[in-house]
Every structure is written in C-alpha cells, then in structure tokens.
C-alpha positions as CSV (number, residue, x, y, z in Angstrom):
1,X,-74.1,49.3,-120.0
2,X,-74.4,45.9,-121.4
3,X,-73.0,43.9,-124.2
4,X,-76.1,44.6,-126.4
5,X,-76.2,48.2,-126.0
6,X,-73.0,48.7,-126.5
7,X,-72.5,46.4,-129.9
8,X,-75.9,48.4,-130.9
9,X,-74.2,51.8,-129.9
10,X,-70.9,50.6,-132.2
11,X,-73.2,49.8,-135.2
12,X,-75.0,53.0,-135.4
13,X,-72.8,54.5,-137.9
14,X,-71.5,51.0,-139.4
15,X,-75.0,49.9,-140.7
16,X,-75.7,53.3,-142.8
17,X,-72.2,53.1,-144.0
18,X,-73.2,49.3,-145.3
19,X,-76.7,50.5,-146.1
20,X,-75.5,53.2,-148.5
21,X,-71.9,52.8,-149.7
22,X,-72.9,49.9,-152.2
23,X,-75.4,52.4,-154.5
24,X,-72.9,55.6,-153.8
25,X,-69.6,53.5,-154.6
26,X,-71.1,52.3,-157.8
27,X,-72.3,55.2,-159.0
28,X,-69.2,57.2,-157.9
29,X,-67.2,54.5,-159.8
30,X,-69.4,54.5,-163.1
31,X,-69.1,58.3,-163.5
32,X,-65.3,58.7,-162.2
33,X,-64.7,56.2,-164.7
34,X,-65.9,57.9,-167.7
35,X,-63.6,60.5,-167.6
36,X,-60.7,58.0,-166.3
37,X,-61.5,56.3,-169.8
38,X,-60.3,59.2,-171.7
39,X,-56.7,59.6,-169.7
40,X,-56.6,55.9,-170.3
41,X,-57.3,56.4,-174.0
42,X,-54.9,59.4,-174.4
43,X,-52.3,57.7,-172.4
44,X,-52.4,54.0,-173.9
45,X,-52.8,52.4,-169.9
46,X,-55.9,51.8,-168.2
47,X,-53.8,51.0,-164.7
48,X,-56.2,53.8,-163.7
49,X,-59.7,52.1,-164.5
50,X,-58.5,49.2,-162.8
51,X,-57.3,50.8,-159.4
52,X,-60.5,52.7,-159.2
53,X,-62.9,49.6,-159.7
54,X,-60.6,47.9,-157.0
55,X,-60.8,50.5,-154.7
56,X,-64.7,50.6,-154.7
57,X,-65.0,46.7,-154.9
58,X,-62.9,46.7,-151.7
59,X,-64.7,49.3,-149.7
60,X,-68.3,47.5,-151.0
61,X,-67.0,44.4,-149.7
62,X,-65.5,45.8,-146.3
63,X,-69.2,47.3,-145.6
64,X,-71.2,44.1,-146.4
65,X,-68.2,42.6,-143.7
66,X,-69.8,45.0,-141.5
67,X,-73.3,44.5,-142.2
68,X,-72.7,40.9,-141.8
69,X,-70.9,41.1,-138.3
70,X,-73.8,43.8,-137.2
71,X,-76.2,41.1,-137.8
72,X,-77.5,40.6,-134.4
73,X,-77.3,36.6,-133.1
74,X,-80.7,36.4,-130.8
75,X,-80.2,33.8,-128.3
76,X,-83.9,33.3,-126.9
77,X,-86.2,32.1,-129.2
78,X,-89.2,34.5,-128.2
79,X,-91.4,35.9,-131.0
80,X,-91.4,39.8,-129.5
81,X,-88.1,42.1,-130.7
82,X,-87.7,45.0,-129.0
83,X,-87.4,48.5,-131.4
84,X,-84.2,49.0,-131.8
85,X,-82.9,44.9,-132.1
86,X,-85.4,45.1,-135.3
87,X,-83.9,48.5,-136.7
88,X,-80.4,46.8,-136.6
89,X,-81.4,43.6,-137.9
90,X,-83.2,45.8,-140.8
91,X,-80.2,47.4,-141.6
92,X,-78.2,44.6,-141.1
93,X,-79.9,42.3,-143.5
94,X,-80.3,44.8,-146.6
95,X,-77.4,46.3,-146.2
96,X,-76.0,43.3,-146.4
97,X,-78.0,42.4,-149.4
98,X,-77.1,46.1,-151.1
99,X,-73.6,45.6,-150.4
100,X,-73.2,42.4,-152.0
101,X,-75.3,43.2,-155.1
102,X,-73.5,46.4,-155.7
103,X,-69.9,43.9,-155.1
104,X,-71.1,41.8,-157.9
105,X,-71.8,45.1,-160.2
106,X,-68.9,46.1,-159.7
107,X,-66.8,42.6,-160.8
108,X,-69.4,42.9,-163.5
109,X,-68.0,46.0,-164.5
110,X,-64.5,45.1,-163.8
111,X,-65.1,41.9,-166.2
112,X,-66.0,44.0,-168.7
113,X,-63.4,46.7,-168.2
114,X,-60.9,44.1,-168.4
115,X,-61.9,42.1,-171.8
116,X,-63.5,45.4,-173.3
117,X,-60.9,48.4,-175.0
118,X,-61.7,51.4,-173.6
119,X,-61.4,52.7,-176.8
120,X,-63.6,51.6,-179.5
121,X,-62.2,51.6,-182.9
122,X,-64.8,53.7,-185.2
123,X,-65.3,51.2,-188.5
124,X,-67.6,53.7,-190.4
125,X,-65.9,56.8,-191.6
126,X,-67.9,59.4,-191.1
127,X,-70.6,61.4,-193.9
C-alpha cells in the first residue's frame, strides 16, 4: 500500500468529522446554552456559558485543522483526478470552509455572550 492510499484510508473518518462537526457543534452549543443561561442567571456566574462556547470553538477549529491537513497536495499537473482524490478534495475543501464559518459563529456568539448579560433586566412592569 502506498503513501496515497494510506493518507486517503486515514482521512476517511477525519473529513466527515470536519464536514459535519461545524453545523452540529453550533447548534449543540446554541441550544445547550439556553438552558446554561438560566443556571447562570440563578447562580450570578456565567463561567459555564463561557467553557461551553470554548469547548465547541476548540473542537470546530481542531476539525477545520484536519480538513486543512486532508487537503490533498497533487504533484502532477494533469487535468484527470481519479474518484476518490476528488471525493477527498470535496470534503477537504468544504469542510474546511464549514468548519471555519461555524468557528467564526461561534466567536460571534462568544462576543456577544461576553458584552451581553444573560439576563435582561425587564424595564416595563407588567399589565
């Protein structure tokens, strides 16, 4: 077995992983943290907000690593892919591009998290 087939055989489960933990991740994260924003707001410290939005920032950002590395490198400069070199450089590429789009949602999120309370002050009393 050569070089190729066995970076290719490696990748198999790394480029999913990249393709997928981005959306998951960030979804996970949005609706975990709704109910970690009422423990926060009961207990007066949002430590818990924040350790969650790290932990998914830092397992986005490990899978676009890996969709980055997957990327194949072709050394001749021939027009014709074979198959399965253009399945990995599919999933290579956009999970690249999912990972790092879901990364920057999530700062987004932890911007606002950060500068935002999680617990809004009501103004109007109510009727």
């Amino acid at each position: 077995m050569d070089h190729q087939e066995t970076k290719m055989g490696r990748n198999r489960w790394q480029l999913p992983f990249a393709f997928f933990a981005g959306p998951v991740l960030w979804g996970l994260q949005i609706l975990i943290g709704y109910g970690l924003v009422t423990a926060a707001c009961i207990s007066g410290s949002s430590w818990l907000v924040y350790l969650m939005i790290g932990i998914a920032a830092l397992i986005v950002l490990i899978a676009a690593i890996l969709a980055y590395r997957a990327w194949p490198v072709r050394s001749d400069k021939s027009l014709v892919l074979e198959t399965d070199q253009e399945t990995q450089t599919f999933w290579a590429i956009s999970g690249f591009a999912i990972s790092t789009l879901f990364f920057l949602l999530i700062l987004a999120t932890a911007v606002a998290a950060f500068f935002l309370s999680p617990c809004p002050i009501i103004t109007m009393p109510l009727p």
